[in-house]
OpenMM code with the backbone's topology and positions (N, CA, C; nanometers):
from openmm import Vec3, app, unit

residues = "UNK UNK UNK UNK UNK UNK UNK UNK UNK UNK UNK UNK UNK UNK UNK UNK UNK UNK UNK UNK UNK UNK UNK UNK UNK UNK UNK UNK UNK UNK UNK UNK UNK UNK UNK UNK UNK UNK UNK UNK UNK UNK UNK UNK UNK UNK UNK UNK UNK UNK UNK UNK UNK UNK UNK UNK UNK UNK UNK UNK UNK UNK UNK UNK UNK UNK UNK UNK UNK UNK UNK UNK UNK UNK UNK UNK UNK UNK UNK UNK UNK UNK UNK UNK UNK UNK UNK".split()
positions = [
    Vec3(0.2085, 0.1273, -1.2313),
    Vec3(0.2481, 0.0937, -1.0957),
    Vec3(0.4000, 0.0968, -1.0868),
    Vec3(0.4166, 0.1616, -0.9878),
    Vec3(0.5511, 0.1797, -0.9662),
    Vec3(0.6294, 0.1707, -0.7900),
    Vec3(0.7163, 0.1525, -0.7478),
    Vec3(0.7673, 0.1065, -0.6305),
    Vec3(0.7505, 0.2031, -0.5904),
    Vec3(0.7195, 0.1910, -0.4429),
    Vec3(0.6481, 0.3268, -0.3521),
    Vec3(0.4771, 0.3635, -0.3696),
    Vec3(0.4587, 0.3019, -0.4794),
    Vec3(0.2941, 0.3775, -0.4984),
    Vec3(0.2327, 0.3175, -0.4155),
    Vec3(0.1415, 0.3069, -0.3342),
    Vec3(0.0295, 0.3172, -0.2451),
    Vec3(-0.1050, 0.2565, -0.3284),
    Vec3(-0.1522, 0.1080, -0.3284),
    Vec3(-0.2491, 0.0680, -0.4107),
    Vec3(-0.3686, 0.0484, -0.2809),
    Vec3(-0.4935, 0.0818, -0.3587),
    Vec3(-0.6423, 0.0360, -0.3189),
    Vec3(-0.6537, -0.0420, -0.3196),
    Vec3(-0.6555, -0.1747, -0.2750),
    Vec3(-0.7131, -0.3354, -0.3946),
    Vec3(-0.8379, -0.3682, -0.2861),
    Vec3(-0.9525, -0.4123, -0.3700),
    Vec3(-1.0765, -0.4202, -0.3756),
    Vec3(-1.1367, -0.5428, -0.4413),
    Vec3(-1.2345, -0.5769, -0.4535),
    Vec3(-1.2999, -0.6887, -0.5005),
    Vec3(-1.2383, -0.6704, -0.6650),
    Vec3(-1.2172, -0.5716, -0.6853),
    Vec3(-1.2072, -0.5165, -0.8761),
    Vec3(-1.1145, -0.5809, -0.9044),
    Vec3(-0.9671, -0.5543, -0.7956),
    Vec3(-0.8494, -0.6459, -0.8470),
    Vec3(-0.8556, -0.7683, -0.7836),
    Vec3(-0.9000, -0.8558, -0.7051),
    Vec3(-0.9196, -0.9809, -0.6992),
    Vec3(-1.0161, -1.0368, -0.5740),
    Vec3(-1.0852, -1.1346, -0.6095),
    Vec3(-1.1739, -1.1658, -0.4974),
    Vec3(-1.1553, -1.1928, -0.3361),
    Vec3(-1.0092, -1.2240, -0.3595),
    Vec3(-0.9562, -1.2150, -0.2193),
    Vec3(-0.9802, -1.0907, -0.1325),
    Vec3(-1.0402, -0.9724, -0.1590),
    Vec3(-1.0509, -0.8502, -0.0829),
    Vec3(-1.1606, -0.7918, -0.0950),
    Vec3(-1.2127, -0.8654, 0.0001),
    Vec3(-1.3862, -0.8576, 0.0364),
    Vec3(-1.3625, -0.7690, 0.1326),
    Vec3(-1.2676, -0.7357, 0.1966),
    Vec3(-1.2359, -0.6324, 0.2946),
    Vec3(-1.1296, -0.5266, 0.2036),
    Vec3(-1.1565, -0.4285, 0.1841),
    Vec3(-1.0187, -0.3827, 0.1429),
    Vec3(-0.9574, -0.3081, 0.1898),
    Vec3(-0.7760, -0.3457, 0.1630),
    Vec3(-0.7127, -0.3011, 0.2304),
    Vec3(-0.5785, -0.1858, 0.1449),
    Vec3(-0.5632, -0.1153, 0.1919),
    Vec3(-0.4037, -0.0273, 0.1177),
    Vec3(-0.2940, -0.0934, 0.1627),
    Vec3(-0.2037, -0.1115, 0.0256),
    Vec3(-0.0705, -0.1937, -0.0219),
    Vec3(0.0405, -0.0781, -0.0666),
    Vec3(0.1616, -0.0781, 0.0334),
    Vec3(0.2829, -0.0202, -0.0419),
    Vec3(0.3282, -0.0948, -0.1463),
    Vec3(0.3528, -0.0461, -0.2909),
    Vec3(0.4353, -0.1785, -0.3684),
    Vec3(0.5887, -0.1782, -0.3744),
    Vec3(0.6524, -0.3163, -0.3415),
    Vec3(0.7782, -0.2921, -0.3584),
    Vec3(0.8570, -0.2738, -0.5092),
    Vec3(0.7714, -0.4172, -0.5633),
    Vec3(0.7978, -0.4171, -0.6978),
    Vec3(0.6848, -0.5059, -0.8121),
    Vec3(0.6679, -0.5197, -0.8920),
    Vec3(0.5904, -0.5731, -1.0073),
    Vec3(0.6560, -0.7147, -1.0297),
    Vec3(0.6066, -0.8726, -0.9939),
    Vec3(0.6985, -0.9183, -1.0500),
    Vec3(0.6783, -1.0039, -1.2217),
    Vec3(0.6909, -0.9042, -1.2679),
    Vec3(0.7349, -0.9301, -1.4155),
    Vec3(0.8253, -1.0361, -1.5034),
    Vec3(0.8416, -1.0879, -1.4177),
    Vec3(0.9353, -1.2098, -1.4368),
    Vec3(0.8846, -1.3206, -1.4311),
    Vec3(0.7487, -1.3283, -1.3454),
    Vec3(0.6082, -1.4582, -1.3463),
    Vec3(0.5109, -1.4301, -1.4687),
    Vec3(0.4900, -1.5634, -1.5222),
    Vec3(0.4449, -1.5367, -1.6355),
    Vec3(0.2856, -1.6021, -1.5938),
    Vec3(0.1923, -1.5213, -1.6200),
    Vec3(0.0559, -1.5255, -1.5416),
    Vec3(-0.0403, -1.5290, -1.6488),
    Vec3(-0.1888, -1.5615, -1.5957),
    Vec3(-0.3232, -1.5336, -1.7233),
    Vec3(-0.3059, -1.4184, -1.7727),
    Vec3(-0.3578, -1.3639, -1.9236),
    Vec3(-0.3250, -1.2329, -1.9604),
    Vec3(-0.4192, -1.1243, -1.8695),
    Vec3(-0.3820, -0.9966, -1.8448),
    Vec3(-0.4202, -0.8916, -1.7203),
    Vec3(-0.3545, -0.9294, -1.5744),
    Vec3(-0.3553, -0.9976, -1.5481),
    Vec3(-0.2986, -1.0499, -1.4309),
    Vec3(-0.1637, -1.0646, -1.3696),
    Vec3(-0.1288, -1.0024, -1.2750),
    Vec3(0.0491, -1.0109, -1.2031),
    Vec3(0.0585, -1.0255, -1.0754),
    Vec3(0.1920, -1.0570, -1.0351),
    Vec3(0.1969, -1.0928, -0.9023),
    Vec3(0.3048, -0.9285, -0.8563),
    Vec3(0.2232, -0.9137, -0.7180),
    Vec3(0.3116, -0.8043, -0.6834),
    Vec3(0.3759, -0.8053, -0.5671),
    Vec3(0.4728, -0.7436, -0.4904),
    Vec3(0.5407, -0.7525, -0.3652),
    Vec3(0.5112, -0.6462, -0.2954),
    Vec3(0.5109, -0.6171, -0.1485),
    Vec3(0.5070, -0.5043, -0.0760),
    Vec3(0.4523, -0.5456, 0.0663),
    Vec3(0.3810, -0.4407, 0.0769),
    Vec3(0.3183, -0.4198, 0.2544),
    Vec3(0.1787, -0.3992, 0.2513),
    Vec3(0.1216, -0.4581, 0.3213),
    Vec3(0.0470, -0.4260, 0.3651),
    Vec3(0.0132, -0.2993, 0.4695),
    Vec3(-0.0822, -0.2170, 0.4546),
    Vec3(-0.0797, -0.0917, 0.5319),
    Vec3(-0.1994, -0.0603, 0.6634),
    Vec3(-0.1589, -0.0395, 0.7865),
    Vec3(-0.2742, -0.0050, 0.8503),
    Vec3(-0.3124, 0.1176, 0.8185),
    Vec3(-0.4122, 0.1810, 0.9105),
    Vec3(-0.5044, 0.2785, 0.9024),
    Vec3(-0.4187, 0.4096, 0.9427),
    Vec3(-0.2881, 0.3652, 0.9675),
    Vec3(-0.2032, 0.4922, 0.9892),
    Vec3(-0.1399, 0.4808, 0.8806),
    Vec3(-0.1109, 0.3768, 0.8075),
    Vec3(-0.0095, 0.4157, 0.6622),
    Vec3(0.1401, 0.3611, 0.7016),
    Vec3(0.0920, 0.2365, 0.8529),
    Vec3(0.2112, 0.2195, 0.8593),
    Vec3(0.1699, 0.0278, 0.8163),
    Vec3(0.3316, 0.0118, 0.7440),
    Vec3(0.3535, -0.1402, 0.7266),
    Vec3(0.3204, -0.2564, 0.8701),
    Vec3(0.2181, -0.3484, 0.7878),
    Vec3(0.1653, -0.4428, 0.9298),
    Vec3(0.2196, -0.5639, 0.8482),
    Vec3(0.2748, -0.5762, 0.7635),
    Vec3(0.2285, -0.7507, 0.7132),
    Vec3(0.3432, -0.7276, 0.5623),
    Vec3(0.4003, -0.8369, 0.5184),
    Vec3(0.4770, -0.8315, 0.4175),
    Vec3(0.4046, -0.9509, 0.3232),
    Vec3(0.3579, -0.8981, 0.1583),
    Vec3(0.2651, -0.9770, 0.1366),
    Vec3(0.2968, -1.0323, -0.0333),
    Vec3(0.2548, -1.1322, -0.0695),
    Vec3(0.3004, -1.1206, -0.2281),
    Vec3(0.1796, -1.1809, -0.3026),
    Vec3(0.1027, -1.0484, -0.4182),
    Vec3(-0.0200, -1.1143, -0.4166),
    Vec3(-0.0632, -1.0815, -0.5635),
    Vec3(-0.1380, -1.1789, -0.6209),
    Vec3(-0.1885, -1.2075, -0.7452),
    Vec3(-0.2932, -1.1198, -0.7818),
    Vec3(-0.2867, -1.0276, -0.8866),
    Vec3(-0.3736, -0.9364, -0.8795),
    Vec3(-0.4345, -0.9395, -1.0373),
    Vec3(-0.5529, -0.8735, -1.0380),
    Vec3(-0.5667, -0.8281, -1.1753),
    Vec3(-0.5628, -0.6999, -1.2130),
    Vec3(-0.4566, -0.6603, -1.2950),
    Vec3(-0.4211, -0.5050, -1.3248),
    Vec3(-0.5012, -0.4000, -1.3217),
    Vec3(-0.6295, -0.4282, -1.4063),
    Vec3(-0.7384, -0.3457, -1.4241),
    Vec3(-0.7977, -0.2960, -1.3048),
    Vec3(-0.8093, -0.3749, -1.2182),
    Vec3(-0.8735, -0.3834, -1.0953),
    Vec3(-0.8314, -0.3059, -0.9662),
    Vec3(-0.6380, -0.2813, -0.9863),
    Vec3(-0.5545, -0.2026, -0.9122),
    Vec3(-0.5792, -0.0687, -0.9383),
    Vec3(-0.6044, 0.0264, -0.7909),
    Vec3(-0.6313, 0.1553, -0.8105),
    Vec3(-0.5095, 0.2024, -0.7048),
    Vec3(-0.4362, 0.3309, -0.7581),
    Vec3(-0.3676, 0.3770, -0.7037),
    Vec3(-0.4109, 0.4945, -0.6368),
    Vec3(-0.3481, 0.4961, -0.4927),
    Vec3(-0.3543, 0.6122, -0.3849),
    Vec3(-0.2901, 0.7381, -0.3274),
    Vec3(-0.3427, 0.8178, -0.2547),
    Vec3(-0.2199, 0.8830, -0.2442),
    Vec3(-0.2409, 0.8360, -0.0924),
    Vec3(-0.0913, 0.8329, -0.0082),
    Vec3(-0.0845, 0.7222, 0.0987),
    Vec3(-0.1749, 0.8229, 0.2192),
    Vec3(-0.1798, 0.7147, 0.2741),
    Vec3(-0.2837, 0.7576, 0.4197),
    Vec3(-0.1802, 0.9202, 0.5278),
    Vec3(-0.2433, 0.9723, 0.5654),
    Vec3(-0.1579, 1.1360, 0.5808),
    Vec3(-0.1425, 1.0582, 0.7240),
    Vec3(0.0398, 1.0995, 0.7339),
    Vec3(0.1021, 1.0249, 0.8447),
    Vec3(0.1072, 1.2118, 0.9341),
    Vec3(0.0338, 1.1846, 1.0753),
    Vec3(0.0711, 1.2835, 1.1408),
    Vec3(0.1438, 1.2892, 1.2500),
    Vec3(0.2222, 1.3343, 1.3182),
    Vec3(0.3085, 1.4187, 1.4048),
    Vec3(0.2563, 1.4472, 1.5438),
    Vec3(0.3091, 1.3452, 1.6320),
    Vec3(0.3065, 1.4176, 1.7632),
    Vec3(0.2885, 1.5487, 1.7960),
    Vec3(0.1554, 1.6055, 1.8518),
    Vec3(0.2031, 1.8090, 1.8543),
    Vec3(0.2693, 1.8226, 2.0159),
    Vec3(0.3735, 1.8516, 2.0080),
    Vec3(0.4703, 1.9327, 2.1460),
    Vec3(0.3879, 2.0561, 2.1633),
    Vec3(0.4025, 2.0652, 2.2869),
    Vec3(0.3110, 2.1935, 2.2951),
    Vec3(0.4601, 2.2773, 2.3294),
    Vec3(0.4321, 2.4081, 2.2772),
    Vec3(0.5133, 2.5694, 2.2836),
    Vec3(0.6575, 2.5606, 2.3411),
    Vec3(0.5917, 2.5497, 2.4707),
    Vec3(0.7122, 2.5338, 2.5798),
    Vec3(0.8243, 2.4031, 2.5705),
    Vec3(0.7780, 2.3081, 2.5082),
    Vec3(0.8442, 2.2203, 2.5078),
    Vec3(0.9511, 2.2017, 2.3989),
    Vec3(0.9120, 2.2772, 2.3018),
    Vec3(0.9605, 2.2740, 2.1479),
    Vec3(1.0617, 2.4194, 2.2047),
    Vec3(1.0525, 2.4963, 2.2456),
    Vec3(1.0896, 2.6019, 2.2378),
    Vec3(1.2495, 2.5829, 2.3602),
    Vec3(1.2156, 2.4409, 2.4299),
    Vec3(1.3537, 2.4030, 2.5483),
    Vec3(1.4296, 2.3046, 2.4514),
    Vec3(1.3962, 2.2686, 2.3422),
    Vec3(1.4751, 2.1865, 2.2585),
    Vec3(1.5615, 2.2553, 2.1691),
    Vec3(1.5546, 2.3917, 2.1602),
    Vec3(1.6461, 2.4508, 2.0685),
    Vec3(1.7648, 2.4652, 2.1974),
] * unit.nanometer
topology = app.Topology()
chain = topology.addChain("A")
for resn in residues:
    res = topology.addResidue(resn, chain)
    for name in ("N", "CA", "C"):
        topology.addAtom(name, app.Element.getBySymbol(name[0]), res)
């Protein structure tokens, strides 16, 4: 796990996510000394667009963390004419 990665968390990494939801991570904090497998992490919470809803800091079990690739952020489409008066 690394800052920027995009995590799954699920019942696997802790019981708190009977719903699960996708997490940007900011950082690992490695500096809390926890049960062995287990860490506390920092980041965002993500909606269904991949955008940050919630700033969260949460106790996980390592094994249990699955990494993502982030939710595909798409783009207003301009239609022809409109793109083509912006140059």
């Amino acid at each position: 796990m690394k800052a920027g990665d995009v995590l799954h968390l699920t019942r696997a990494a802790s019981p708190q996510f009977a719903r699960p939801i996708f997490f940007r991570l900011i950082k690992v904090r490695a500096e809390l000394h926890t049960y062995d497998g287990w860490t506390w992490i920092d980041g965002y919470q993500l909606d269904e667009k991949g955008d940050a809803i919630a700033r969260r800091e949460l106790f996980v079990l390592k094994a249990g963390v699955r990494a993502q690739l982030p939710p595909p952020r798409t783009r207003p489409k301009v239609p022809a004419r409109q793109a083509l008066r912006r140059r």
